[in-house]
C-alpha positions as CSV (number, residue, x, y, z in Angstrom):
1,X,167.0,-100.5,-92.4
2,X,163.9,-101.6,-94.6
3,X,160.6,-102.1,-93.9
4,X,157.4,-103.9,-95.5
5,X,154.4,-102.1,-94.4
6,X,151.1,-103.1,-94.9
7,X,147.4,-101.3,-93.9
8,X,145.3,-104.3,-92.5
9,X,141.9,-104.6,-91.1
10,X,144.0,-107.1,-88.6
11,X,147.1,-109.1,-88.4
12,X,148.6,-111.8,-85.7
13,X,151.5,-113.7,-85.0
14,X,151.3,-117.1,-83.9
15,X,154.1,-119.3,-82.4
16,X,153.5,-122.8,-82.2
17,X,149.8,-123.0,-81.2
18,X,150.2,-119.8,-79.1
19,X,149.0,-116.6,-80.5
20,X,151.4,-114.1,-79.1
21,X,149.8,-110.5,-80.5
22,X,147.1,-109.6,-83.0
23,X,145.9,-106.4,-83.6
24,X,142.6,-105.1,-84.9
25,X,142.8,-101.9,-88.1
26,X,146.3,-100.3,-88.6
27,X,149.3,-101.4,-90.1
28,X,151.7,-104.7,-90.0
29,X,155.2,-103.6,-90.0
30,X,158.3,-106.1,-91.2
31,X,161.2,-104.9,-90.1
32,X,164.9,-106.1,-91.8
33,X,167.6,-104.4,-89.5
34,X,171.3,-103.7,-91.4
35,X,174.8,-104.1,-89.6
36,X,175.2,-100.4,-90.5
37,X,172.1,-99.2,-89.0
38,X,172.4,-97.0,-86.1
39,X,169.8,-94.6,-84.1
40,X,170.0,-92.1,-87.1
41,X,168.1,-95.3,-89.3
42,X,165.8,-95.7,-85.7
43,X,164.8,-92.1,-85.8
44,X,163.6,-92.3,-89.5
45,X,161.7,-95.0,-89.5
46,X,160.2,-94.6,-86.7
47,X,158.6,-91.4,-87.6
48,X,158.2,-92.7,-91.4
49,X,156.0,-95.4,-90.1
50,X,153.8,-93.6,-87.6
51,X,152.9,-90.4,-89.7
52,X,152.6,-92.2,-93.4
53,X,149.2,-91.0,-94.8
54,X,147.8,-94.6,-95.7
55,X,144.3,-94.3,-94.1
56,X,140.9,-92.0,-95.2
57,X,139.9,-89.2,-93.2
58,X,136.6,-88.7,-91.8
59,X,135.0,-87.4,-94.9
60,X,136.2,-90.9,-96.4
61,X,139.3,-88.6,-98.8
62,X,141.7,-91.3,-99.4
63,X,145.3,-90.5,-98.1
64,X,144.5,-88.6,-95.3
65,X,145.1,-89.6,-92.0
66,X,148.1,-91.5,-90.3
67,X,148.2,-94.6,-87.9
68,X,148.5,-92.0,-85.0
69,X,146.0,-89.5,-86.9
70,X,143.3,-92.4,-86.5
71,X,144.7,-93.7,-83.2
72,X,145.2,-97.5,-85.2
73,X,147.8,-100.1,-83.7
74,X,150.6,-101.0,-85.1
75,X,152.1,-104.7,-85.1
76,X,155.4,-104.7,-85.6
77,X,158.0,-108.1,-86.8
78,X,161.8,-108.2,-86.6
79,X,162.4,-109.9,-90.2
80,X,166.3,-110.2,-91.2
81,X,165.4,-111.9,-94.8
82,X,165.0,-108.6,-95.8
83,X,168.2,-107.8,-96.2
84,X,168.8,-110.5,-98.3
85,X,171.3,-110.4,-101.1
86,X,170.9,-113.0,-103.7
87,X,174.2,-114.8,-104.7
88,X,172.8,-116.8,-107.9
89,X,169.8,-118.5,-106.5
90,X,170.8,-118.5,-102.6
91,X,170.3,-115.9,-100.7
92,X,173.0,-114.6,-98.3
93,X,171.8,-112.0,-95.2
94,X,175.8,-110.9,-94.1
95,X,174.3,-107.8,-94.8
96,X,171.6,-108.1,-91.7
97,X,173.0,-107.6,-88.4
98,X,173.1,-110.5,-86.0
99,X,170.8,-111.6,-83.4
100,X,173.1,-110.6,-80.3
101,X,172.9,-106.9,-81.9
102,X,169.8,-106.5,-83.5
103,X,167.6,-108.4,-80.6
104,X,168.4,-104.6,-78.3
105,X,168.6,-102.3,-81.4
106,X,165.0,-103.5,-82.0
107,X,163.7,-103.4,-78.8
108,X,165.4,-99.8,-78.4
109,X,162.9,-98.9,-81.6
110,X,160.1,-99.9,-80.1
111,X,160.5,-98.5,-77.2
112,X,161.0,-95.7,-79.1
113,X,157.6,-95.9,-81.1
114,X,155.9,-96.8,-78.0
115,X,157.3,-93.5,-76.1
116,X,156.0,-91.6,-79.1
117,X,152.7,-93.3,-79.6
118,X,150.5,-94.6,-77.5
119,X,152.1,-97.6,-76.1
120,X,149.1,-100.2,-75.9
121,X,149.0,-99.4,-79.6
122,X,152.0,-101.2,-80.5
123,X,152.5,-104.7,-80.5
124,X,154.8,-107.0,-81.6
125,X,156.1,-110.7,-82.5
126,X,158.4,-113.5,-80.4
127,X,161.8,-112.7,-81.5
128,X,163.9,-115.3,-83.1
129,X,161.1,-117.6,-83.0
130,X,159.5,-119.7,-86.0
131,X,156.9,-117.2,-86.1
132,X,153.5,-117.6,-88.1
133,X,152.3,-114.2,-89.2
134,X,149.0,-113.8,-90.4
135,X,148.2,-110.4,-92.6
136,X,144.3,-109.5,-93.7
137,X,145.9,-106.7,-96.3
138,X,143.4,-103.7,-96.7
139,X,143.3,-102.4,-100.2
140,X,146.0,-103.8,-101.0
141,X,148.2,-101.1,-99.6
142,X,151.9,-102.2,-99.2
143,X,154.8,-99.7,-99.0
144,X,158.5,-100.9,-99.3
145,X,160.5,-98.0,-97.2
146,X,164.3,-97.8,-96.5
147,X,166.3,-95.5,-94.4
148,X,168.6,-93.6,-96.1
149,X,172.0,-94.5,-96.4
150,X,174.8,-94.0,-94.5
151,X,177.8,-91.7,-95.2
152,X,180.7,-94.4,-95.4
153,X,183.1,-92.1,-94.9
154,X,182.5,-89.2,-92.6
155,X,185.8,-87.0,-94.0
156,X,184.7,-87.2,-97.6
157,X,180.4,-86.8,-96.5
158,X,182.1,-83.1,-95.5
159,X,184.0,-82.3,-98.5
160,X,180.8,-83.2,-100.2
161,X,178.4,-80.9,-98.0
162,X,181.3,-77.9,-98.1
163,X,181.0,-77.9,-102.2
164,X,177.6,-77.8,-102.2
165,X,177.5,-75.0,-100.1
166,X,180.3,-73.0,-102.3
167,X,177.8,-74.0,-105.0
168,X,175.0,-72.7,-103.4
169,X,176.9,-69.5,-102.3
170,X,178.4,-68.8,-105.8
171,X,176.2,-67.6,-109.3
172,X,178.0,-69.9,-111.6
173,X,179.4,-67.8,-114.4
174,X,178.0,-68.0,-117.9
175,X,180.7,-68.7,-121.2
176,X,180.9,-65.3,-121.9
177,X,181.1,-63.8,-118.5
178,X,183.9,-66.1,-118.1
179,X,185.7,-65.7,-121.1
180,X,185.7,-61.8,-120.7
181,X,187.5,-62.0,-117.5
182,X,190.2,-64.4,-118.9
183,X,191.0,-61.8,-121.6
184,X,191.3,-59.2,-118.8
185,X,193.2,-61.0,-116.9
186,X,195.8,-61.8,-119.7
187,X,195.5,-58.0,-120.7
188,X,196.7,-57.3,-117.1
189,X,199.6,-59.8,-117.5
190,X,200.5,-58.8,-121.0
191,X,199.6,-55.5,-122.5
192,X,200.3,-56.6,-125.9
193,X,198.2,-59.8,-125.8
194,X,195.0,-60.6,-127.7
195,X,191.2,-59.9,-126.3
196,X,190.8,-63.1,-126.7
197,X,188.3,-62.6,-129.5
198,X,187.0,-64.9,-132.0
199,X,189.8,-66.2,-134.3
200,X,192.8,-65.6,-132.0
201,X,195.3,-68.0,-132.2
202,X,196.8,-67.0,-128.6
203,X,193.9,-68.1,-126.9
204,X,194.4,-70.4,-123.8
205,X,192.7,-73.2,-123.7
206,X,191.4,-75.1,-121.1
207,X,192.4,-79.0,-120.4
C-alpha cells in the first residue's frame, strides 16, 4: 500500500459541482491500494498516518505533535494511480487491486481509523468518481509512505527468521579461533597429522 500525505491548512473534494468533504488543518491522505495488500498493510498505515509527527507543539518546536496529538482531521482519497508501473511512456496499474476488492478493503480502513480516532475527524472522497481534489499544502510538507512488503513465500520468510536467530544465538568465531579447532579436530582423527600451522602442506582447505 502507498500513500501521499500532505499537512494542509484545508483540503476538499469536489464531484461535479457538489463538494462532497472538506476539511479545515490536518492532513490530505492519497491512498494507492496493492492486490497484495492485506489487513497486516491496513494496520500499518493506519497507525503510520495518525501518529506521524508533522505538526508544532504548543511551544511552536517543529515536529512535535501528531494529527491525533492536535486533534486535526484527516481527509482521506482512494487513488489506484499510485501504483502505477510505467511500461515505456504508459503507465500500467495491474499492480493495484480492482474496484470490486479495493472499494471494501478501503472502507474496512477507514473504519478502522475512524474506530481509532475520533470519527467526525475523518473524512473522505466519492469513490470511483471523477473526483476534484483540492489541496492548500502547509509548508510544504509531503511524505511518500509504503507498507512494508509482503513475505512472498511464507516457507522460505521462516527459514530466513530461524537463521537469524541461530545468528543471533551464536558468537561467530574469529580466523583463528576457527582454525585452532580444525587442527584439533584433525589431531583427534589423526595423531600423526600437522597443527595446521603456517607452511603445512596438509592443510584442508575450504571450497
Amino acid at each position: 500500500m502507498k500513500a501521499i500525505i500532505q499537512r494542509v491548512t484545508k483540503a476538499s473534494v469536489t464531484v461535479g459541482e457538489e463538494q462532497i468533504s472538506s476539511i479545515g488543518r490536518g492532513l490530505c491522505v492519497l491512498l494507492g491500494i496493492s492486490v497484495e495488500d492485506t489487513q497486516k498493510d491496513v494496520d500499518y498505515m493506519v497507525r503510520k498516518i495518525l501518529n506521524l509527527r508533522l505538526f508544532e507543539d504548543e511551544n511552536g518546536r517543529a515536529w512535535s505533535r501528531s494529527v491525533m496529538d492536535n486533534e486535526l482531521e484527516v481527509l482521506c482519497v482512494s487513488q489506484f494511480t499510485l501504483q502505477c508501473i510505467l511500461k515505456g511512456n504508459k503507465p500500467d496499474y495491474h499492480s493495484a487491486m480492482p474496484a470490486e476488492l479495493s472499494q471494501p478493503f478501503y472502507n474496512n480502513m477507514l473504519e478502522q481509523m475512524r474506530e481509532t480516532y475520533k470519527p467526525h475527524l475523518i473524512k473522505d472522497g466519492k469513490f470511483g468518481a471523477k473526483m476534484q481534489v483540492h489541496i492548500q499544502n502547509d509548508g510544504p510538507v509531503t511524505i511518500q509512505l509504503e507498507s512494508p512488503a509482503a513475505p512472498t513465500d511464507p516457507k522460505q520468510l521462516s527459514k530466513q527468521e530461524k537463521q537469524q536467530q541461530r545468528k543471533e544465538k551464536t558468537r561467530p568465531k574469529g580466523p583463528s579461533e576457527s582454525s585452532r579447532e580444525k587442527a584439533m579436530q584433525r589431531s583427534k582423527a589423526d595423531p600423526n597429522a600437522s597443527s595446521g600451522a603456517e607452511g603445512d602442506v596438509s592443510s584442508e582447505r575450504e571450497p
